[in-house]
OpenMM code with the backbone's topology and positions (N, CA, C; nanometers):
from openmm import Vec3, app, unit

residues = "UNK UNK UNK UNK UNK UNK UNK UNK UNK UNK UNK UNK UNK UNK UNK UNK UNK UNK UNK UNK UNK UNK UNK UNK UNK UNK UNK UNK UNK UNK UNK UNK UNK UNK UNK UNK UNK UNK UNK UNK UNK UNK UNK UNK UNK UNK UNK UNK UNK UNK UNK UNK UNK UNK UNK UNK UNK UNK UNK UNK UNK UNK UNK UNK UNK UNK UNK UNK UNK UNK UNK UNK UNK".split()
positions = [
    Vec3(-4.9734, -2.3265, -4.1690),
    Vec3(-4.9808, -2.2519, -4.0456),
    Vec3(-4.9166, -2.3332, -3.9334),
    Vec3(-4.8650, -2.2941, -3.8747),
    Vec3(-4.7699, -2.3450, -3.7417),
    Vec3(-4.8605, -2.3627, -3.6462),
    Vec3(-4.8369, -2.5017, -3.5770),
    Vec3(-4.9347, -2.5511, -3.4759),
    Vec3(-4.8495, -2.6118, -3.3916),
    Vec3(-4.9109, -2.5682, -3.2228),
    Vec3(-4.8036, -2.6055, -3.1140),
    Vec3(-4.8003, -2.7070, -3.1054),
    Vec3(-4.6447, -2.7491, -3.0434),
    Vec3(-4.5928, -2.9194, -3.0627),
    Vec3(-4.6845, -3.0141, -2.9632),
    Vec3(-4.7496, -2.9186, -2.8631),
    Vec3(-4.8348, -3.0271, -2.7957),
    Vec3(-4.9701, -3.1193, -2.8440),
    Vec3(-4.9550, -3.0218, -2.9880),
    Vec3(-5.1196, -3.0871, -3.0933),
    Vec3(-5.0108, -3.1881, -3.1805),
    Vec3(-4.9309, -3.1623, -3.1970),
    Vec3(-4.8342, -3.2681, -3.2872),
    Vec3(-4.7536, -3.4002, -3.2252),
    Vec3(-4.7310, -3.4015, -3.0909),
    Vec3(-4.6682, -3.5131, -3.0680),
    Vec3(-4.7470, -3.5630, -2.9327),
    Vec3(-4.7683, -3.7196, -2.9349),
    Vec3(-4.8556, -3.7389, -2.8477),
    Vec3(-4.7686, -3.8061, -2.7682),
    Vec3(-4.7556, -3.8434, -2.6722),
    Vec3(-4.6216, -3.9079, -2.5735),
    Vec3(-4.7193, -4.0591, -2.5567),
    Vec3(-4.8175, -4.0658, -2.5114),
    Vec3(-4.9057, -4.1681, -2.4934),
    Vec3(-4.9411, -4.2154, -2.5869),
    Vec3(-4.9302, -4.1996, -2.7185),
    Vec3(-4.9416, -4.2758, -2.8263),
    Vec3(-4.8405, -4.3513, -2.8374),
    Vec3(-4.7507, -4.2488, -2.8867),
    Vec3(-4.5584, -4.2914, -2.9168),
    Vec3(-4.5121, -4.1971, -2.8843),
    Vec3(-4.4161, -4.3203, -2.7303),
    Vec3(-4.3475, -4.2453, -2.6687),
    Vec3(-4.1834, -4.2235, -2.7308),
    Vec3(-4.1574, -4.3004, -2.8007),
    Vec3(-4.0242, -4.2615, -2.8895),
    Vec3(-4.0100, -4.2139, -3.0193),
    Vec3(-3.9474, -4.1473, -3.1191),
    Vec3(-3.9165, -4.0835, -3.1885),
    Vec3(-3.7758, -4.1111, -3.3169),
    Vec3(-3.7832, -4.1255, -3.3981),
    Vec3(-3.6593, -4.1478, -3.4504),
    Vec3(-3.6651, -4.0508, -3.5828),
    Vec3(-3.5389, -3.9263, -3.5230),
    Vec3(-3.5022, -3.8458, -3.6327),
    Vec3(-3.3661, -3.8307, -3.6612),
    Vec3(-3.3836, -3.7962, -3.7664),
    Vec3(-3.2208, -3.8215, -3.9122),
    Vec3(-3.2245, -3.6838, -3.9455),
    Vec3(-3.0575, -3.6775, -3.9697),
    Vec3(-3.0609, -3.5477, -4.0323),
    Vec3(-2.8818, -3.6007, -4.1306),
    Vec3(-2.9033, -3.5342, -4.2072),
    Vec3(-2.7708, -3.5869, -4.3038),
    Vec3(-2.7362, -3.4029, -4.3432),
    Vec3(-2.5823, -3.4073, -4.3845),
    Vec3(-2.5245, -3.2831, -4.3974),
    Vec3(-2.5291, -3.2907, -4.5442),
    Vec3(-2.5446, -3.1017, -4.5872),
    Vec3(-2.6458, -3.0575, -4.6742),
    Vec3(-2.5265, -3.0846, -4.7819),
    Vec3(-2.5701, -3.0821, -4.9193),
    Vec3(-2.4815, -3.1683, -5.0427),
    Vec3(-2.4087, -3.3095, -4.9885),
    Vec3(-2.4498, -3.3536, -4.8953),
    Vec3(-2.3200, -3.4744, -4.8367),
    Vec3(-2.2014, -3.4261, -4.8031),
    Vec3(-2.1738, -3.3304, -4.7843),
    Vec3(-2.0157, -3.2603, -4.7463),
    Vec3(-1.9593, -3.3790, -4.6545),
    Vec3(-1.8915, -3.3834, -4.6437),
    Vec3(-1.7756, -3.4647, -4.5290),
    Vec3(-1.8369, -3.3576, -4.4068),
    Vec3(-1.8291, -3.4420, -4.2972),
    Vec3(-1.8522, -3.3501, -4.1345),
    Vec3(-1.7307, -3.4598, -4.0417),
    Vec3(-1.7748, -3.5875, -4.0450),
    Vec3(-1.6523, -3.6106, -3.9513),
    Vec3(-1.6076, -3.7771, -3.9991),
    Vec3(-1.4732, -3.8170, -3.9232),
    Vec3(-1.3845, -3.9460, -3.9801),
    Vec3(-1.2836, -3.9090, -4.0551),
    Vec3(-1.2277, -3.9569, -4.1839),
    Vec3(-1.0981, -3.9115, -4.2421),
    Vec3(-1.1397, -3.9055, -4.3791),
    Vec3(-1.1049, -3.7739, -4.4123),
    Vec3(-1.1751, -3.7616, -4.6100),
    Vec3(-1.0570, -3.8585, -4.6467),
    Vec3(-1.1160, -3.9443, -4.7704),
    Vec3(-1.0191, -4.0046, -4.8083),
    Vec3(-0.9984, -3.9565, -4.9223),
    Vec3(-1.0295, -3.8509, -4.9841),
    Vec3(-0.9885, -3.7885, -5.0604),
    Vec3(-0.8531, -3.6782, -5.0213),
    Vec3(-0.8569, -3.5770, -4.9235),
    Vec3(-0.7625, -3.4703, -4.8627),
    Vec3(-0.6816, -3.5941, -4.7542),
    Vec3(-0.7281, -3.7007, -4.7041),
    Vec3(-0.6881, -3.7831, -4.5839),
    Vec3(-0.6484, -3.6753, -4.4729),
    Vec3(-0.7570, -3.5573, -4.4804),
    Vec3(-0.7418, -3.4711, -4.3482),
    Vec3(-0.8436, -3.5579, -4.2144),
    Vec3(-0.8067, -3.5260, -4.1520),
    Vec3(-0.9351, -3.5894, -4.0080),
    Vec3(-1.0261, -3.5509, -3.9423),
    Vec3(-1.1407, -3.5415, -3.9725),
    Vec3(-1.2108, -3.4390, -3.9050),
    Vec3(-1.2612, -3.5101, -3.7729),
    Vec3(-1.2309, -3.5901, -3.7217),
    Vec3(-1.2549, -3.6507, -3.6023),
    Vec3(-1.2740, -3.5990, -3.4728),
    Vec3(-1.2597, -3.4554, -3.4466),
    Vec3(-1.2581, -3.4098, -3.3696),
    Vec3(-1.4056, -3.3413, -3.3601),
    Vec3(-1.4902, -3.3440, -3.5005),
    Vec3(-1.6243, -3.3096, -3.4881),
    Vec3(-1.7133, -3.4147, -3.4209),
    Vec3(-1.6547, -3.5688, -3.3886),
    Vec3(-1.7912, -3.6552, -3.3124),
    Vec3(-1.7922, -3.5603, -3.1946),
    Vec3(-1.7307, -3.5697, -3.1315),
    Vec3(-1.7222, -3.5318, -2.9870),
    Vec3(-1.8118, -3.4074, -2.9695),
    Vec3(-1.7881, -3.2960, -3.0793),
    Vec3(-1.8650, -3.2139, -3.0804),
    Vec3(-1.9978, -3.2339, -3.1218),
    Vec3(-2.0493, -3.2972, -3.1848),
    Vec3(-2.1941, -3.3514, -3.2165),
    Vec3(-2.2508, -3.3721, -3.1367),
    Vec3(-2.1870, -3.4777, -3.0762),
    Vec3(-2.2335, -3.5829, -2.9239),
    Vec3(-2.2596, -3.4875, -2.7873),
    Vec3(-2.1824, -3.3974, -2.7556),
    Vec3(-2.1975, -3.2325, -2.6592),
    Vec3(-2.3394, -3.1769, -2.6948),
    Vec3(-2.3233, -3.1539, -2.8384),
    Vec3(-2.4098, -3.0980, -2.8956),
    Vec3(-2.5776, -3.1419, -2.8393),
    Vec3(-2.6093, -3.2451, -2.8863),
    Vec3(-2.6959, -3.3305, -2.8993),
    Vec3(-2.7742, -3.3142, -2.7714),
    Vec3(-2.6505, -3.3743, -2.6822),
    Vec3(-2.7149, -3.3899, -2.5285),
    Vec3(-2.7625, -3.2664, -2.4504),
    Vec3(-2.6375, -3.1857, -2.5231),
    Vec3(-2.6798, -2.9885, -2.4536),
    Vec3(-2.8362, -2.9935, -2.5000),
    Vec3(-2.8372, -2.9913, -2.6191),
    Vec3(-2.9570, -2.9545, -2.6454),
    Vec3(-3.1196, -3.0434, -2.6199),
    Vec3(-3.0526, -3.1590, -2.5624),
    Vec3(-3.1532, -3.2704, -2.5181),
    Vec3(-3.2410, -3.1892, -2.4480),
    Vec3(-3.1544, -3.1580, -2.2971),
    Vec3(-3.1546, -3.1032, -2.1971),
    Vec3(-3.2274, -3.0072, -2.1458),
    Vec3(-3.1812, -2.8824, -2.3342),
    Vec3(-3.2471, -2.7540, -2.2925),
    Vec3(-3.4047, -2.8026, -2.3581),
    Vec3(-3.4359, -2.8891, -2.4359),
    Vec3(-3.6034, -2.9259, -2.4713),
    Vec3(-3.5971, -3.0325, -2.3954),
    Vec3(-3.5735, -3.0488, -2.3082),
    Vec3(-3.6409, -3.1675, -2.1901),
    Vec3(-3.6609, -3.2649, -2.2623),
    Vec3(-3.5977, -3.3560, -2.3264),
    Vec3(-3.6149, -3.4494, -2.3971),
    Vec3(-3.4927, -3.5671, -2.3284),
    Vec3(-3.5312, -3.6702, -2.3711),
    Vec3(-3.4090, -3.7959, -2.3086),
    Vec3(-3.3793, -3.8321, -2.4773),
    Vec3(-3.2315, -3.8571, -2.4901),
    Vec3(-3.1923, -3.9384, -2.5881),
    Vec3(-3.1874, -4.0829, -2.5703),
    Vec3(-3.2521, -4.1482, -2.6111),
    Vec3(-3.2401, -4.3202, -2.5813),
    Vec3(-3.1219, -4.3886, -2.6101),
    Vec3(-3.0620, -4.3486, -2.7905),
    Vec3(-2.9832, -4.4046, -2.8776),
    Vec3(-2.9654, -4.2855, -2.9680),
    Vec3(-2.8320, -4.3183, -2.9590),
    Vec3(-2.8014, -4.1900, -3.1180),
    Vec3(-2.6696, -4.2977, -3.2002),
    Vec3(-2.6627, -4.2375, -3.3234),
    Vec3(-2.5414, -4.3050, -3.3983),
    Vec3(-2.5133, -4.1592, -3.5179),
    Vec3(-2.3251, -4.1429, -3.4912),
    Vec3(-2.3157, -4.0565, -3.6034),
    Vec3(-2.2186, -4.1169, -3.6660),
    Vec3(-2.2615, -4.1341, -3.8212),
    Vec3(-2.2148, -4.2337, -3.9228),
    Vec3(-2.0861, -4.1427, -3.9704),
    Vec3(-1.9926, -4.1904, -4.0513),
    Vec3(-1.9138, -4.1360, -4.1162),
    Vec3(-1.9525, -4.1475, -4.2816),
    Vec3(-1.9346, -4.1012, -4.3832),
    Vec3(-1.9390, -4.1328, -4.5276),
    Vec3(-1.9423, -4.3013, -4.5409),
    Vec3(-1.8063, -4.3539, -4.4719),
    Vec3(-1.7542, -4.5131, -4.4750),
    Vec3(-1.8885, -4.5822, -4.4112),
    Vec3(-1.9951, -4.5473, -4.3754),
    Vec3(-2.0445, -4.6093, -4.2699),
    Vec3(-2.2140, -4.6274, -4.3747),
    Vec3(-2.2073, -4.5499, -4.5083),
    Vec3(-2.3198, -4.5343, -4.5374),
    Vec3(-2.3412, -4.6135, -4.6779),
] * unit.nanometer
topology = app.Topology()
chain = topology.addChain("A")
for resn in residues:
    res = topology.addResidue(resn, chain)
    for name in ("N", "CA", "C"):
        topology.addAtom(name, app.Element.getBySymbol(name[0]), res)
């Protein structure tokens, strides 16, 4: 049963958070496949937009973020 986020996250306990999310089968999302050596580099930028838009609209602060490439893992 679904219970509101104010019974689930306590700010005065722990005030920071650290969540992961990885793309579904491992697909390539961004850096250079070195398989096709196409570039998808143009998706950080969009992540990073992403992220903060949506910081914003849940009132949340990002402290630190990192988006890895395949090479990076």
């Amino acid at each position: 049963m679904a219970r509101p986020r104010s019974t689930l996250i306590s700010i005065e306990d722990t005030p920071f958070y650290h969540c992961v999310s990885r793309c579904v089968r491992k697909n390539f999302l961004m850096g250079i496949d070195k398989d096709t050596g196409k570039s998808y580099e143009h998706r950080r930028e969009w992540v990073e937009s992403r992220l903060l838009a949506l910081a914003s609209i849940f009132a949340i602060d990002v402290s630190a973020y990192a988006s890895m490439t395949k090479a990076n893992l």
